[in-house]
DSSP file (Angstrom, degrees, kcal/mol; ACC not computed):
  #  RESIDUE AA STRUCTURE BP1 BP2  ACC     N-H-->O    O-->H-N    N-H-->O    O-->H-N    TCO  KAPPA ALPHA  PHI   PSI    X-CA   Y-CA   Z-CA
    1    1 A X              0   0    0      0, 0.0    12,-3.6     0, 0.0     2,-0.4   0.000 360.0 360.0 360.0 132.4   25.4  -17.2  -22.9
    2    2 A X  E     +A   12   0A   0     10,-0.3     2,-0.3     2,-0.0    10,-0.2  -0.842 360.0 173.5 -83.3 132.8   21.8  -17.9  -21.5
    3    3 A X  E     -A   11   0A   0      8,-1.4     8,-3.5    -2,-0.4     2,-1.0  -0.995  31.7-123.3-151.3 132.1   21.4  -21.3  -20.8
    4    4 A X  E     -A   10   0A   0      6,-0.3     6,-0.2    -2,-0.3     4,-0.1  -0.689  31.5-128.5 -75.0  94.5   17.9  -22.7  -18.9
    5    5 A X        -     0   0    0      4,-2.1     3,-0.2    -2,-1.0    -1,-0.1   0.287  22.9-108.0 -46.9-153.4   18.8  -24.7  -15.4
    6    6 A X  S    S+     0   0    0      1,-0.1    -1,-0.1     2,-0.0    -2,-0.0   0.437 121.7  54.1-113.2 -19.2   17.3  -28.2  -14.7
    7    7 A X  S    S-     0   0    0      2,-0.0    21,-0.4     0, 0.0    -2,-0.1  -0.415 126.1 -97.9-101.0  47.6   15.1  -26.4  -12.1
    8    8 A X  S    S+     0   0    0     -3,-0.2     2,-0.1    -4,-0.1    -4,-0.0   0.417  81.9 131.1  18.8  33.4   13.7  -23.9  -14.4
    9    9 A X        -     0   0    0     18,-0.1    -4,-2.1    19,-0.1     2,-0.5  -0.239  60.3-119.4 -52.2 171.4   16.1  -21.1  -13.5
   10   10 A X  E     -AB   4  26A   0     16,-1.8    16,-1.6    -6,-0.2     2,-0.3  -0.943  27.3-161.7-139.6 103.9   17.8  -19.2  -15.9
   11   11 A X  E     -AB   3  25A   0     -8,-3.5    -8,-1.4    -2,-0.5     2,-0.7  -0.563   8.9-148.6-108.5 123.0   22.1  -19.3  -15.7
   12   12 A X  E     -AB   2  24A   0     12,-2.3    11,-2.2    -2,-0.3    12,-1.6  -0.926  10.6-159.5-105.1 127.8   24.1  -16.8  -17.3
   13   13 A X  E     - B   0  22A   0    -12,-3.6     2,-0.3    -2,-0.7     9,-0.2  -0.519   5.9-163.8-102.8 159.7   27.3  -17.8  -18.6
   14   14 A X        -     0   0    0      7,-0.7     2,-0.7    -2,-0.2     7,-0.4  -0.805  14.4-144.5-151.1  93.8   30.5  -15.5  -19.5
   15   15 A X        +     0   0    0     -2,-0.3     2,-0.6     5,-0.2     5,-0.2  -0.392  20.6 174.3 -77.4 122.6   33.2  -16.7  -21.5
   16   16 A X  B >   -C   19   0B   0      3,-2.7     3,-1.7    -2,-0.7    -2,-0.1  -0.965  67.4 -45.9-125.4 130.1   36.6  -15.8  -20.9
   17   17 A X  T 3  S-     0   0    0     -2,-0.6    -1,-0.3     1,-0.3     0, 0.0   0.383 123.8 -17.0  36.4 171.5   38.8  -17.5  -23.0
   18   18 A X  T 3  S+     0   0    0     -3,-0.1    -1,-0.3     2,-0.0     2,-0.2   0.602 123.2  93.8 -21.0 -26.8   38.2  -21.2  -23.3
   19   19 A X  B <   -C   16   0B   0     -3,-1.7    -3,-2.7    -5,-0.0     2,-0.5  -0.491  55.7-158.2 -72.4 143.4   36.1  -20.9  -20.1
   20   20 A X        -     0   0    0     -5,-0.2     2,-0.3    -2,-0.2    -5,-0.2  -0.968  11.2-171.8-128.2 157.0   33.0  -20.5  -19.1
   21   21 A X        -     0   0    0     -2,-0.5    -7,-0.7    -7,-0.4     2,-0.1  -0.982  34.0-116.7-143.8 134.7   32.0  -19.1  -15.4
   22   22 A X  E     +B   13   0A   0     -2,-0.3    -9,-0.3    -9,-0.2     3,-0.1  -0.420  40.5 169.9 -49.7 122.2   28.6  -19.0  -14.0
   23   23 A X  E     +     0   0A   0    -11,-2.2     2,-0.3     1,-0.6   -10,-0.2   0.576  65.8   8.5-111.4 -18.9   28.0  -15.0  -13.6
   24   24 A X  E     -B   12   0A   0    -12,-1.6   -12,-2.3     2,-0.0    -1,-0.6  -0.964  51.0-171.8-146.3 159.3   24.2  -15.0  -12.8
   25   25 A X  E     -B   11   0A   0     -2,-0.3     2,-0.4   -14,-0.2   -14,-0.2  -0.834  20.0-153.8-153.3 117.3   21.5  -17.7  -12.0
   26   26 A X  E     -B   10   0A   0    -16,-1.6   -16,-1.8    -2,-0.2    -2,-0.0  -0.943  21.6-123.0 -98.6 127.2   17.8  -16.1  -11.9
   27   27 A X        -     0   0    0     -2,-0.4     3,-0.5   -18,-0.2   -18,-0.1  -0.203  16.4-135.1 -76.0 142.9   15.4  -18.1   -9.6
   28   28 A X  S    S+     0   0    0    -21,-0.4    -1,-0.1     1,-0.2   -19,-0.1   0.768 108.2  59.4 -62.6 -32.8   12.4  -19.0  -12.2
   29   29 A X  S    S+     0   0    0     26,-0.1     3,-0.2     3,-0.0    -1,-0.2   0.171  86.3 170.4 -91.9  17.1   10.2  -17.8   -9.0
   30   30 A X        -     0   0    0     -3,-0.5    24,-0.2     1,-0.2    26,-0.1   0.251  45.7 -87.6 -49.3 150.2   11.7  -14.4   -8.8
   31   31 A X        +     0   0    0     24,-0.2     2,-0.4    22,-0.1    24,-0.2   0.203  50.1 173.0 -52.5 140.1   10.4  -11.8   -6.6
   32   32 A X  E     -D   54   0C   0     22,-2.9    22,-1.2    -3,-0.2     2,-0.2  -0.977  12.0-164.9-140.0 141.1    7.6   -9.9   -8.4
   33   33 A X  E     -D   53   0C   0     -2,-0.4    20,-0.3    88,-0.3     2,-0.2  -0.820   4.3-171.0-137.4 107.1    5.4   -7.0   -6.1
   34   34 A X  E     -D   52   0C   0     18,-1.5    18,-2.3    -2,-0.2     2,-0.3  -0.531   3.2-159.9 -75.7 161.7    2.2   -5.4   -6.8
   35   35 A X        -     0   0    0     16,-0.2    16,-0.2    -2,-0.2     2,-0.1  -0.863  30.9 -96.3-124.9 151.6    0.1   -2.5   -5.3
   36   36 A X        -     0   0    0     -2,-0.3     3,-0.1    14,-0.2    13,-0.0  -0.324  44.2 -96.9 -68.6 169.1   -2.9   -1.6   -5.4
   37   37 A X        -     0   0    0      1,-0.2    13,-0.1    88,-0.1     2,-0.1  -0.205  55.8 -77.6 -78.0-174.9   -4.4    1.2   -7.9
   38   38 A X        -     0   0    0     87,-0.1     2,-0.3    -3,-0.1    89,-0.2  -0.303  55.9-167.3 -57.2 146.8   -4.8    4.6   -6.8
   39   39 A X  E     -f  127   0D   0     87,-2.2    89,-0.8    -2,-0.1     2,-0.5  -0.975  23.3-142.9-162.7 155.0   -7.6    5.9   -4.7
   40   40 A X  E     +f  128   0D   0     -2,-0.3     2,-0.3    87,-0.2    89,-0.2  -0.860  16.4 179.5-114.5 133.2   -9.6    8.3   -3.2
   41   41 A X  E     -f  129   0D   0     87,-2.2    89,-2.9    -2,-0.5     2,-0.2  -0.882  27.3-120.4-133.0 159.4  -11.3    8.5    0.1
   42   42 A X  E >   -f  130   0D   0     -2,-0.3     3,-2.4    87,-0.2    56,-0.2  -0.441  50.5 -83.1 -95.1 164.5  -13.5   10.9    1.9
   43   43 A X  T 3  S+     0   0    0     87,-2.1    56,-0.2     1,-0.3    -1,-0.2  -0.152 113.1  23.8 -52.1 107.5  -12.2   12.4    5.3
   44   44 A X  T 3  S+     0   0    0     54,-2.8    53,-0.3    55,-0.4    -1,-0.3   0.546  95.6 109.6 105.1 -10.5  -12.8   10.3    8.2
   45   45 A X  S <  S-     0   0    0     -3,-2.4    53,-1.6    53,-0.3     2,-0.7  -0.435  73.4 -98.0 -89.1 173.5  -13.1    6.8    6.5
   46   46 A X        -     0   0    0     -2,-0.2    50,-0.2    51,-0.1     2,-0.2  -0.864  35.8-155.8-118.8 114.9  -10.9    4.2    6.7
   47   47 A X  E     + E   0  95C   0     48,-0.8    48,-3.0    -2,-0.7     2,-0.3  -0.438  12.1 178.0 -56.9 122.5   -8.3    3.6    3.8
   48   48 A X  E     + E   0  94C   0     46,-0.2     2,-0.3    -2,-0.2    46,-0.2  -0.948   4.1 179.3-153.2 148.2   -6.8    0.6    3.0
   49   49 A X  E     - E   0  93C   0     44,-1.1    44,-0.6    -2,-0.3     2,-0.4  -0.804  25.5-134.6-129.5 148.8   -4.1   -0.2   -0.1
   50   50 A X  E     - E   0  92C   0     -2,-0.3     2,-0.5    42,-0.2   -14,-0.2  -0.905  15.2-159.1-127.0 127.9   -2.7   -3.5   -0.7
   51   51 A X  E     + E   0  91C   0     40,-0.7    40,-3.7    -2,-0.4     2,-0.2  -0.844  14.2 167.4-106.2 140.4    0.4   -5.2   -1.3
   52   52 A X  E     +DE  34  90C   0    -18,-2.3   -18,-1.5    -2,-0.5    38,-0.3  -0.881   3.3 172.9-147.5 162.7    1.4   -8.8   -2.9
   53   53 A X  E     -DE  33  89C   0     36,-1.9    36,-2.7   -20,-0.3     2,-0.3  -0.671  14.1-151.8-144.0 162.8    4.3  -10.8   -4.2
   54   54 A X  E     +D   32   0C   0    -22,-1.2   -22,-2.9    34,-0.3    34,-0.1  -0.790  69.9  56.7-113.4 156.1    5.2  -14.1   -5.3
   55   55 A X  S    S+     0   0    0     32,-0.3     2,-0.3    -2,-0.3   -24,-0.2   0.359  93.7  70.8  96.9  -3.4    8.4  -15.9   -5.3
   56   56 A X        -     0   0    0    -26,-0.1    -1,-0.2     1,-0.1    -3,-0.1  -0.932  48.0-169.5-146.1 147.9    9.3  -15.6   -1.5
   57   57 A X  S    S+     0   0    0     -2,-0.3    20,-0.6     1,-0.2     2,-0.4   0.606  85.1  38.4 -93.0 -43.4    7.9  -17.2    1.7
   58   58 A X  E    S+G   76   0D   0     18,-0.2     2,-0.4    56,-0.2    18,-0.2  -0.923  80.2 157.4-104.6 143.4    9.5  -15.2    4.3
   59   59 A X  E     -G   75   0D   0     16,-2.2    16,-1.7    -2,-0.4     2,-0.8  -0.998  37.6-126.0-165.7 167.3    9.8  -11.5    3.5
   60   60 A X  E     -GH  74 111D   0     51,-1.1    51,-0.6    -2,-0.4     2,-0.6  -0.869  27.5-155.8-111.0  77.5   10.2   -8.1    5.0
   61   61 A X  E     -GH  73 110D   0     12,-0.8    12,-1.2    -2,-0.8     2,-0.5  -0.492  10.0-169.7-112.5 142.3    8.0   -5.8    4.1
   62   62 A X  E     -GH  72 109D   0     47,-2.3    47,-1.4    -2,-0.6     2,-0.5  -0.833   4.6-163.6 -84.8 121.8    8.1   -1.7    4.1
   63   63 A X  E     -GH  71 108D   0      8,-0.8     7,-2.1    -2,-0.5     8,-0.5  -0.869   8.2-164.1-122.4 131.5    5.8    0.6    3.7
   64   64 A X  E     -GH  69 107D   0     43,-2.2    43,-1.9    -2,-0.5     2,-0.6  -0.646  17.7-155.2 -79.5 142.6    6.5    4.2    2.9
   65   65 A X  E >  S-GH  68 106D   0      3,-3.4     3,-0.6     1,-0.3    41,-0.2  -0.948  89.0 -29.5-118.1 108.9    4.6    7.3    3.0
   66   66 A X  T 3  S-     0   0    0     39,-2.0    -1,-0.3    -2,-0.6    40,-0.1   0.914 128.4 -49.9  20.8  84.7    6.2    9.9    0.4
   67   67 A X  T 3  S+     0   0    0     38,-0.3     2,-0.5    -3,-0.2    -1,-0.3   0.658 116.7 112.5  33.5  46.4    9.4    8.0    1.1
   68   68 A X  E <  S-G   65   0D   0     -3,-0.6    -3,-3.4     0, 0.0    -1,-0.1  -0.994  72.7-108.7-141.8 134.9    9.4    8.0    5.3
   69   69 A X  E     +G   64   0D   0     -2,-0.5    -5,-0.2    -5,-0.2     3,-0.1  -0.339  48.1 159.0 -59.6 136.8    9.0    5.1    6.7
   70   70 A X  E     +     0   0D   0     -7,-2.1     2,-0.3     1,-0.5    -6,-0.2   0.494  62.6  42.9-151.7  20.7    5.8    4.3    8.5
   71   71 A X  E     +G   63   0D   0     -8,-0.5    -8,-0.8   -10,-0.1    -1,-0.5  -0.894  44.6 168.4-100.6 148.7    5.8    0.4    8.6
   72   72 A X  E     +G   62   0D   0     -2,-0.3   -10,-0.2   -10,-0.2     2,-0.1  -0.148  18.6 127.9-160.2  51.7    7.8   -2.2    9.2
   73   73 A X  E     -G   61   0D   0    -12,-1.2   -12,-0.8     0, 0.0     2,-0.4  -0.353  41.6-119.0-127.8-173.1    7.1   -6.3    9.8
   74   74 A X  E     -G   60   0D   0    -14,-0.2     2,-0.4    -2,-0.1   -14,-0.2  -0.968  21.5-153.2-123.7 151.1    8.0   -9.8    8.6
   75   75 A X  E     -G   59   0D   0    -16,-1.7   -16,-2.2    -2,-0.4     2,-0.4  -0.973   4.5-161.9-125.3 137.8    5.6  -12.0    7.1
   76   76 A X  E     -G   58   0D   0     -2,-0.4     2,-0.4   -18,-0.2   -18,-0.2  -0.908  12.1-177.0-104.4 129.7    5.9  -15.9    7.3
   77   77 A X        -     0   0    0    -20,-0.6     2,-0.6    -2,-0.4    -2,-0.0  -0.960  15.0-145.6-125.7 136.0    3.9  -18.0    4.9
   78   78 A X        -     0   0    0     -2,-0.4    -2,-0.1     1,-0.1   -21,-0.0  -0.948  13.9-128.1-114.1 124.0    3.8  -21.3    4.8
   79   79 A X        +     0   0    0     -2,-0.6     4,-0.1     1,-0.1    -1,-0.1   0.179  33.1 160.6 -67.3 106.6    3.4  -23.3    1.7
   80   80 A X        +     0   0    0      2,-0.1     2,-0.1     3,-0.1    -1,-0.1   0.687  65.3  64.9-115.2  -3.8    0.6  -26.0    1.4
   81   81 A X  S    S-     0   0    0      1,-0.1    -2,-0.0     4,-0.1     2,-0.0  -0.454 103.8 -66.3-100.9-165.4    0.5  -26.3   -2.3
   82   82 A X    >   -     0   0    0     -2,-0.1     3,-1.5     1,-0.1    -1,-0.1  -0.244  43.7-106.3 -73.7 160.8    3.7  -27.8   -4.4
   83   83 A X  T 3  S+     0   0    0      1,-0.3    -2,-0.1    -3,-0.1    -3,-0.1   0.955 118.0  62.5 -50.3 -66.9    6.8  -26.2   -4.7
   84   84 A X  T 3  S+     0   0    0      1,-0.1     2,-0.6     2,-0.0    -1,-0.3   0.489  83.1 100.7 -39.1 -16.1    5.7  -25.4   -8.4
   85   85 A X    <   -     0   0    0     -3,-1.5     2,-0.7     2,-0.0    -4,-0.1  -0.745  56.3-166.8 -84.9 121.9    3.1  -23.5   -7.4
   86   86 A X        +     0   0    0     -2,-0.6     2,-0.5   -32,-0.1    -3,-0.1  -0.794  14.4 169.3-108.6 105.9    3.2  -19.7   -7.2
   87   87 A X        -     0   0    0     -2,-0.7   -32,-0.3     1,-0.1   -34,-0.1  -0.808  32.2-115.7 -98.1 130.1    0.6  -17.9   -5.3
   88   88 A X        -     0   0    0     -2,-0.5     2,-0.6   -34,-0.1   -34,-0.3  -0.170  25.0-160.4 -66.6 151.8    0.5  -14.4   -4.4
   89   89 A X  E     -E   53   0C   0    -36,-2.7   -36,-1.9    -2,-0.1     2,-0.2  -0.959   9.9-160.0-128.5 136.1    0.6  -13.0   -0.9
   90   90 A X  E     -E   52   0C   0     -2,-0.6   -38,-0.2   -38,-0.3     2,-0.2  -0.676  19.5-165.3-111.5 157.4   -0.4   -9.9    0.3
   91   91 A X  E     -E   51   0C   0    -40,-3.7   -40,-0.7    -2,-0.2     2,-0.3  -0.613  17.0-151.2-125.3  95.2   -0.1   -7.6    2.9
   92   92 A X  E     -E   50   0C   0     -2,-0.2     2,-0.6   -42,-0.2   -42,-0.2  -0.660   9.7-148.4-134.8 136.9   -2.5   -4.3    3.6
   93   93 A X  E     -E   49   0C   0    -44,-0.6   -44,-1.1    -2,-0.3     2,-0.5  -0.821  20.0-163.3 -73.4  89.0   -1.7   -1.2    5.1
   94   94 A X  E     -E   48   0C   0     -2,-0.6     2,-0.5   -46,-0.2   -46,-0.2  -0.694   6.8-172.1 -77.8 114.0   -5.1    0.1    7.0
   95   95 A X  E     -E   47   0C   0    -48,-3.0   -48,-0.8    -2,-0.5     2,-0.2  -0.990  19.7-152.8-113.3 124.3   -5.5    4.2    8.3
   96   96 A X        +     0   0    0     -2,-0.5   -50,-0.1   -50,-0.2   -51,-0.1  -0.533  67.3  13.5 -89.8-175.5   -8.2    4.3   10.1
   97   97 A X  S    S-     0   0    0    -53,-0.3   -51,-0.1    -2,-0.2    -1,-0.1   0.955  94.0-143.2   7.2  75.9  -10.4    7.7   10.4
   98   98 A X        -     0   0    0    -53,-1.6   -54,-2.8    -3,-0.2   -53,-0.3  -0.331  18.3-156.2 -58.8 139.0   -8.4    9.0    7.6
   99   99 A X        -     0   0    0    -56,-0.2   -55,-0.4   -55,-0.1   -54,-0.1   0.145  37.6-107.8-106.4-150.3   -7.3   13.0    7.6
  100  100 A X  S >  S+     0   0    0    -57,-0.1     3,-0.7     3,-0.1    29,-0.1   0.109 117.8  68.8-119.3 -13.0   -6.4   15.0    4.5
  101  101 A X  T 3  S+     0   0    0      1,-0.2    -3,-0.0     3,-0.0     0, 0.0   0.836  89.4  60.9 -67.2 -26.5   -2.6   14.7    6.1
  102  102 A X  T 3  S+     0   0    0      2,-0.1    -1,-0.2   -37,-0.0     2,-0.1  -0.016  77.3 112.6 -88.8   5.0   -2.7   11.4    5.4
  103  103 A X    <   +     0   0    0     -3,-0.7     2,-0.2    26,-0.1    25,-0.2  -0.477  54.2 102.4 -71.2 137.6   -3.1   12.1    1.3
  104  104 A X  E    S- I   0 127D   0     23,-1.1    23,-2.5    -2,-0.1     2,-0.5  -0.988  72.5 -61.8 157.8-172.3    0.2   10.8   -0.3
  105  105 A X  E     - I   0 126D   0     21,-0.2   -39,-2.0    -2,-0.2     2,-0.4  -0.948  45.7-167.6-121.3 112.9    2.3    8.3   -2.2
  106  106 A X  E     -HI  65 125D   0     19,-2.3    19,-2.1    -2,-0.5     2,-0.6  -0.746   4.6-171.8-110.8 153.7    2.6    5.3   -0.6
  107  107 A X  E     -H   64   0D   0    -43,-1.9   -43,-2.2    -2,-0.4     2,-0.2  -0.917  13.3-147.8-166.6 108.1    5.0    2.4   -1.4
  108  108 A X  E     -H   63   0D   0     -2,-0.6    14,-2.6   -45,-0.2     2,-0.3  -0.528  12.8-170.6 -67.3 135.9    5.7   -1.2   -0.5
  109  109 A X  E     -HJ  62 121D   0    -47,-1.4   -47,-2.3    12,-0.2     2,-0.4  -0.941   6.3-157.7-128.0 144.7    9.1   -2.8   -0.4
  110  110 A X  E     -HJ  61 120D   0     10,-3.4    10,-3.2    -2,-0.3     2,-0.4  -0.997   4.3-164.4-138.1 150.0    9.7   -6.1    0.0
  111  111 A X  E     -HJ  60 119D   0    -51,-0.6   -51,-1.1    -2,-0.4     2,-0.4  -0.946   8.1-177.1-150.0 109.2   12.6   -7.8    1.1
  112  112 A X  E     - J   0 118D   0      6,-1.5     6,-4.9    -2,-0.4   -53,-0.1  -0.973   9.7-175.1-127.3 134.8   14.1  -11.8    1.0
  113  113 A X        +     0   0    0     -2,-0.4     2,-0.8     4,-0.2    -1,-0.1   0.764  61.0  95.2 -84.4 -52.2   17.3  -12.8    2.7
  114  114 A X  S    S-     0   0    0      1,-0.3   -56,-0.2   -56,-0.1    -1,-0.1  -0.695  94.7  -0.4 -95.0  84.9   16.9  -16.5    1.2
  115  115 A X  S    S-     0   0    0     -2,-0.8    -1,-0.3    -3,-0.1     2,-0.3  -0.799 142.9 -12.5-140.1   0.0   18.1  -17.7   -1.3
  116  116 A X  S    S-     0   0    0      2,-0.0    -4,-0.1    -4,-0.0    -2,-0.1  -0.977  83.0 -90.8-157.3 136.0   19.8  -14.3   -2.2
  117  117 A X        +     0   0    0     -2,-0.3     2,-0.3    -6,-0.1    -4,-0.2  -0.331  57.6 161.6 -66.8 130.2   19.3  -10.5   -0.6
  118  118 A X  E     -J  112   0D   0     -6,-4.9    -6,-1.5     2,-0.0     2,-0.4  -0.978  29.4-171.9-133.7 156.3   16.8   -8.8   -2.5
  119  119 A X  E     -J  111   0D   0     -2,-0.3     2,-0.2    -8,-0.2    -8,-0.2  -0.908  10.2-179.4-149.6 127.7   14.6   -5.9   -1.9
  120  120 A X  E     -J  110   0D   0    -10,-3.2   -10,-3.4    -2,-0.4     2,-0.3  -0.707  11.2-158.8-106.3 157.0   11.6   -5.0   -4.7
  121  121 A X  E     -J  109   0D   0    -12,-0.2   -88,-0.3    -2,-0.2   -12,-0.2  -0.857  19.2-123.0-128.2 172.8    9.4   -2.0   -4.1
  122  122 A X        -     0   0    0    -14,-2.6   -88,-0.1    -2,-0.3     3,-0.1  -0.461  38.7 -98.9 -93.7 178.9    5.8   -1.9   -5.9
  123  123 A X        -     0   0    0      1,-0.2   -16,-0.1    -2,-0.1   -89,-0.1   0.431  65.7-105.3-105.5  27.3    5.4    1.2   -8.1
  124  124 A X        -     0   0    0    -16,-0.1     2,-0.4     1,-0.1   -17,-0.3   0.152  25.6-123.9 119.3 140.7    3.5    3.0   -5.5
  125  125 A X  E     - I   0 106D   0    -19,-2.1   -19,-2.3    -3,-0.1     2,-0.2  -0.961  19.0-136.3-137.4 151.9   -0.2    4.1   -4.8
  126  126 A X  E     - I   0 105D   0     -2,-0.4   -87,-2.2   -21,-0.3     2,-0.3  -0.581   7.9-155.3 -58.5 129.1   -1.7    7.4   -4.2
  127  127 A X  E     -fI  39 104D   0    -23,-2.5   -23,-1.1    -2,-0.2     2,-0.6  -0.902   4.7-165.7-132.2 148.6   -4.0    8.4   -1.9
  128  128 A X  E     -f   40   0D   0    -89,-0.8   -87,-2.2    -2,-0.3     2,-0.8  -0.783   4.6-165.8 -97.0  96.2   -6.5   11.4   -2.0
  129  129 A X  E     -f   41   0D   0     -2,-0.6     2,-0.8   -89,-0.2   -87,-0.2  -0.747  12.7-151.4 -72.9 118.2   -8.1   12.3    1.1
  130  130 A X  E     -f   42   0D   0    -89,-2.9   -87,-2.1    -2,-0.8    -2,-0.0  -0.819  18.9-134.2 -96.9 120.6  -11.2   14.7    0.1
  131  131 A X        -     0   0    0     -2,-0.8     2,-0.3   -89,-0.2   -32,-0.0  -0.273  18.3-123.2 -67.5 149.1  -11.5   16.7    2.9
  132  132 A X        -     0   0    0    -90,-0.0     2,-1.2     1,-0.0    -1,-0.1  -0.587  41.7 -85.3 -99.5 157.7  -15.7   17.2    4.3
  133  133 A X        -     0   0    0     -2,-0.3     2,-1.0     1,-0.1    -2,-0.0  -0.497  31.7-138.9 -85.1 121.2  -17.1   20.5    4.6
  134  134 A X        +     0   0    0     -2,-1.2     2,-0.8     1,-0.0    -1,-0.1  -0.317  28.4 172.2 -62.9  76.1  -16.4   22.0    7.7
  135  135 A X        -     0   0    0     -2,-1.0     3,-0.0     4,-0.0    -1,-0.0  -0.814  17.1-174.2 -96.2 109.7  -20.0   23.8    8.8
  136  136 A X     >  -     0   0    0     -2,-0.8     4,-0.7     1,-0.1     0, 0.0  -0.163  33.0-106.6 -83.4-166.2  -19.1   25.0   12.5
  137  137 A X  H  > S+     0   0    0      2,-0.2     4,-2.6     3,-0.2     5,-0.2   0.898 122.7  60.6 -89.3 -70.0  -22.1   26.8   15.0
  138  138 A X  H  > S+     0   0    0      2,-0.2     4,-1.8     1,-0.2    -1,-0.1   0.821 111.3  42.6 -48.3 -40.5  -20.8   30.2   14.7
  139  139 A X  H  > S+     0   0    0      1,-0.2     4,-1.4     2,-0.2     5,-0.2   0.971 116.2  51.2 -59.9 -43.5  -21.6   29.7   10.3
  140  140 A X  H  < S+     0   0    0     -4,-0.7     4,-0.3     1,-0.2    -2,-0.2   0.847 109.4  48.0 -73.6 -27.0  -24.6   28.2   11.2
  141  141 A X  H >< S+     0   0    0     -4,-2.6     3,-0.5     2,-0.2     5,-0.4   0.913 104.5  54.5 -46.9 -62.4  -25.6   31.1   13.5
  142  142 A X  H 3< S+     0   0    0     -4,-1.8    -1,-0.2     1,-0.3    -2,-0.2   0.895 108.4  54.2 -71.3 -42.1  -24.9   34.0   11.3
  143  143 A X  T 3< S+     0   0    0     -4,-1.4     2,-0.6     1,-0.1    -1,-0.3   0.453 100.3  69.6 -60.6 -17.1  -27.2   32.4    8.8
  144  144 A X  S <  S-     0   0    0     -3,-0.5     2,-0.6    -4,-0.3    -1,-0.1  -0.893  84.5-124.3-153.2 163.8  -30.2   31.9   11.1
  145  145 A X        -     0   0    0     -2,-0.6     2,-0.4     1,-0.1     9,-0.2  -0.332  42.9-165.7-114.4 110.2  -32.1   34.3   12.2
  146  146 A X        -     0   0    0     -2,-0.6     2,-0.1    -5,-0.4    -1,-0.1  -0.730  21.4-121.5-104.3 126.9  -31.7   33.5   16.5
  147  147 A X    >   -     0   0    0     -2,-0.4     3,-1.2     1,-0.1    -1,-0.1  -0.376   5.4-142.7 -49.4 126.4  -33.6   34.8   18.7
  148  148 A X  T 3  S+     0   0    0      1,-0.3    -1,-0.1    -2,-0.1    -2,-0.0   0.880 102.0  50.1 -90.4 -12.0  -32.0   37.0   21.6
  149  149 A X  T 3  S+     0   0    0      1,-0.1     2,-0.4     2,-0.0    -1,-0.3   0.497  99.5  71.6 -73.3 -23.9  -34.5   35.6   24.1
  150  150 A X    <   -     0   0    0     -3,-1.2    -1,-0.1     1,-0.1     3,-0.1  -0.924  60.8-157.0-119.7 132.0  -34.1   31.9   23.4
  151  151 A X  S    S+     0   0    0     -2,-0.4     2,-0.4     1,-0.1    -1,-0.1   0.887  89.9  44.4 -72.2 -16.4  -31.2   30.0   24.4
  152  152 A X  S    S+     0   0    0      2,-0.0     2,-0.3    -3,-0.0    -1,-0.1  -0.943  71.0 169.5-121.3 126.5  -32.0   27.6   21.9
  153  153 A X        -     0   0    0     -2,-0.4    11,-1.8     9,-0.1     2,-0.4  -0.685  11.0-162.9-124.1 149.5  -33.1   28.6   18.1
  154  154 A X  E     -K  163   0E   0     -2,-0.3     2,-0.3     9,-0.2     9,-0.2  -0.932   8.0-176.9-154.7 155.3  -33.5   26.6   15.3
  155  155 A X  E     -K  162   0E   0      7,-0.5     7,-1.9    -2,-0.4     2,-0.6  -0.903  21.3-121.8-148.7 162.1  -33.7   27.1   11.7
  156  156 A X  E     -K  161   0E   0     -2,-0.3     2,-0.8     5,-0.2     5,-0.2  -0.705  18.6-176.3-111.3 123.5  -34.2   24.9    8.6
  157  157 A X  E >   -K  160   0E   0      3,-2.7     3,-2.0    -2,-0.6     2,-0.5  -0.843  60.6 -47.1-122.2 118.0  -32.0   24.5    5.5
  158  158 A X  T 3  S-     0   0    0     -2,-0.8    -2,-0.0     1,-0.3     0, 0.0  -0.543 117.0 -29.6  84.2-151.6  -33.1   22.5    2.9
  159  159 A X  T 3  S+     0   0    0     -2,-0.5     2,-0.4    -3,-0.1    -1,-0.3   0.544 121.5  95.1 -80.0 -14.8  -34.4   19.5    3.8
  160  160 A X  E <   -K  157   0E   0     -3,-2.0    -3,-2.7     2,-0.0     2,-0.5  -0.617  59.7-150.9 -85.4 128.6  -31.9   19.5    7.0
  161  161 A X  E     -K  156   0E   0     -2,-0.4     2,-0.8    -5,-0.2    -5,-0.2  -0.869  12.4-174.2 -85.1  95.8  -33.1   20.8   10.7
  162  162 A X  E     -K  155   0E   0     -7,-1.9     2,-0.6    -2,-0.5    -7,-0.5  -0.627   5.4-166.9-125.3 115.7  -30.4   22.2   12.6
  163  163 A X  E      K  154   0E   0     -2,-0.8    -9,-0.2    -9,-0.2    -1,-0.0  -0.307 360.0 360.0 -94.9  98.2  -31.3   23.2   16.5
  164  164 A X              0   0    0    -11,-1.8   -10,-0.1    -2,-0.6    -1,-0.1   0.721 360.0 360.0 -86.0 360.0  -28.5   25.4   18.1
């Protein structure tokens, strides 16, 4: 049986023989966790994904990097609207001067002791480091035409100057 508490939880009942015994009671506020979508960022920028929940005040949150840990904190919040009210909370994960090593699947858990142990994960977001192009001296060299006399040469591509 499903039966609707007096606190807008939701009681599951299980009859064994003339009895019935409580077997589940799901909090109306139940834990719920989103991520942000996927995204892509160029090499050397700073990345940042977020994650939020409702239904918990104190919580434990994870994040994983193709399933290896690479976060770990508690977050406190404290309530100023009514009980009834559910507001998300978030948390966001920042890499700064982002690498192409740092491209991956990244994943939130979140975690409440109170009123029952629970741990939700989001379903994850990607991110795509695009790597920049990598022009070194020695490319730039062999492409313009340096003088052996002058220590310093320079030669013009495009609208770009670039003085070795």
């Amino acid at each position: 049986y499903v039966c609707s508490g007096a606190d807008g939880s939701t009681v599951i009942l299980q009859q064994e023989g003339p009895r019935l015994f409580l077997t589940e009671r799901v909090s109306s506020d139940a834990l719920v966790v989103t991520q942000s979508p996927d995204v892509s960022v160029q090499e050397g920028e700073t990345g940042n994904i977020t994650c939020c929940w409702k239904g918990a005040e104190r919580v434990g949150i994870k994040w994983l990097k193709n399933q290896t840990l690479i976060e770990n904190k508690t977050v406190i919040n404290q309530s100023t609207g009514s009980k009834n009210e559910q507001k998300n909370k978030c948390s966001v994960l920042i890499i700064e001067n982002m690498t192409t090593g740092d491209s991956g699947r990244y994943i939130c858990k979140v975690s409440m002791e109170i009123p029952v142990l629970k741990e939700v994960e989001g379903k994850g977001t990607t991110i795509t480091v695009i790597a920049r192009e990598n022009i070194t001296k020695s490319t730039l060299e062999g492409l313009c035409n340096v003088t052996s006399n002058l220590q310093r040469s320079s030669c013009v591509f495009g609208l770009f100057a670039v003085i070795l």
